[in-house]
C-alpha positions, 0 to 999 in steps of 0.5 A: 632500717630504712632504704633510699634510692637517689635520681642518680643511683637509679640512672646508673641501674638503667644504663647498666640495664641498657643494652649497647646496639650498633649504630648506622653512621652513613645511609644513602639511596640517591633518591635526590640524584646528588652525590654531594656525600661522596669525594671522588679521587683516582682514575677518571674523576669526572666519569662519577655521577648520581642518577636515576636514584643511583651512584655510577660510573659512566663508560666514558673513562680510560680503560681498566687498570689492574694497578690503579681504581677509582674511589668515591669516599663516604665524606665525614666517615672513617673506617672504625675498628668495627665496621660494615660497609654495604650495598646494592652493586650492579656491573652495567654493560661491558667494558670497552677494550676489555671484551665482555668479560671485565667488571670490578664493583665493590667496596674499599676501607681504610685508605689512606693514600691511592696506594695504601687501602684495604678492598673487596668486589665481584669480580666477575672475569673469575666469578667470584667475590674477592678482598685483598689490600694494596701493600704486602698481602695476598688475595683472599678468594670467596666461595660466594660464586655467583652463577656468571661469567661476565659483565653483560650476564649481570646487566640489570641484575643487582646483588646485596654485597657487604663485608663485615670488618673487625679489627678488634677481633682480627675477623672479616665476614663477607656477604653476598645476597645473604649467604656469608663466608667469614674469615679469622684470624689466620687470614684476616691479614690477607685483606686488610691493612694493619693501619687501615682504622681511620682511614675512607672507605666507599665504593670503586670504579675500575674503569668499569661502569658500576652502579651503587644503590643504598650504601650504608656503614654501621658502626659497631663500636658506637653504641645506643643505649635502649633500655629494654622492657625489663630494664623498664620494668626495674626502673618503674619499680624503682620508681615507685620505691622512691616514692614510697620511702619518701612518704614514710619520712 
């Protein structure tokens, strides 16, 4: 009895071998000082710029405003059903009208409207790190403390801040400097809205001087497929059968 393998039979052995990997949709570290990635909307506008190889926000803007940030989206990139936004985030300075113990920087998703999104920032006038959305939820409060009490404390210093969103899952993992807090099902609803997948996502200012740096977005349900050695393997050996049956006809 003889054995045959097609080009197409053994194309389907190696994608069934491959593994699925996340894939990085958005990656910026403004070396070129341009924010052309970014569309700006909300309060103060204008005060956007790209410098010194970072995004921030100048203190030249209307005080903060509990009821109203401002928002740079990631131009041609939505919120997926599994996502992670992430960055390098620093509060510079105080904020005027404020005294000294104000500062917001962060991250927003699955925005679709100035009143309708999901967020998550330092927030330093309470010393943690914190995620709640825009309509009908509740703050959902971190235990990643971060050892200040204001916004000049943290002047020049910047801290690796990332959440971690699946909707599939009903399930948000927030992270700040490695050490991580996730949340299940139970309170997933607290932070994030139940229509947010396709919506922007960026970063914020809230009438604050804010600086980003090295802002990425990676994208779970994209997949890669990268044949592993042992999928390679298979596939040499597979290779050489071919070629052997065709000999002996």
């Amino acid at each position: 009895m003889k054995t045959t393998m097609t080009l197409a039979g053994l194309l389907s052995a190696l994608a069934l071998a491959a593994p699925a990997e996340a894939a990085v949709v958005f990656q910026d570290n403004f070396a070129t000082n341009s924010m052309a990635n970014f569309s700006v909307s909300g309060q103060n506008t204008g005060t956007w710029a790209a410098a010194n190889g970072k995004l921030q926000s100048s203190l030249t803007q209307t005080n903060h405003n509990p009821s109203s940030p401002g928002f740079a989206a990631i131009n041609g990139v939505s919120t997926s059903q599994h996502f992670k936004i992430e960055g390098d985030v620093q509060v510079v300075g105080s904020t005027p009208g404020q005294g000294s113990d104000w500062g917001h920087v962060g991250f927003f998703w699955g925005m679709t409207g100035l009143n309708n999104y999901s967020i998550g920032y330092l927030r330093t006038h309470l010393d943690h790190v914190t995620a709640w959305k825009s309509t009908g939820g509740s703050e959902l409060i971190t235990a990643l403390g971060y050892g200040v009490t204001n916004s000049a404390d943290i002047n020049g210093t910047r801290y690796h801040l990332a959440y971690e969103v699946d909707y599939i899952n009903q399930q948000m993992t927030v992270s700040l400097d490695g050490v991580s807090q996730t949340f299940g099902p139970g309170v997933f609803d607290q932070a994030n809205l139940a229509s947010g997948v396709g919506g922007a996502l960026g970063v914020i200012s809230w009438g604050e001087h804010v600086s980003y740096d090295n802002v990425k977005v990676t994208d779970y349900t994209v997949t890669t497929n990268v044949p592993e050695p042992d999928a390679l393997a298979l596939v040499a050996l597979a290779l050489a059968g071919l070629a052997l049956s065709r000999r002996r006809a």
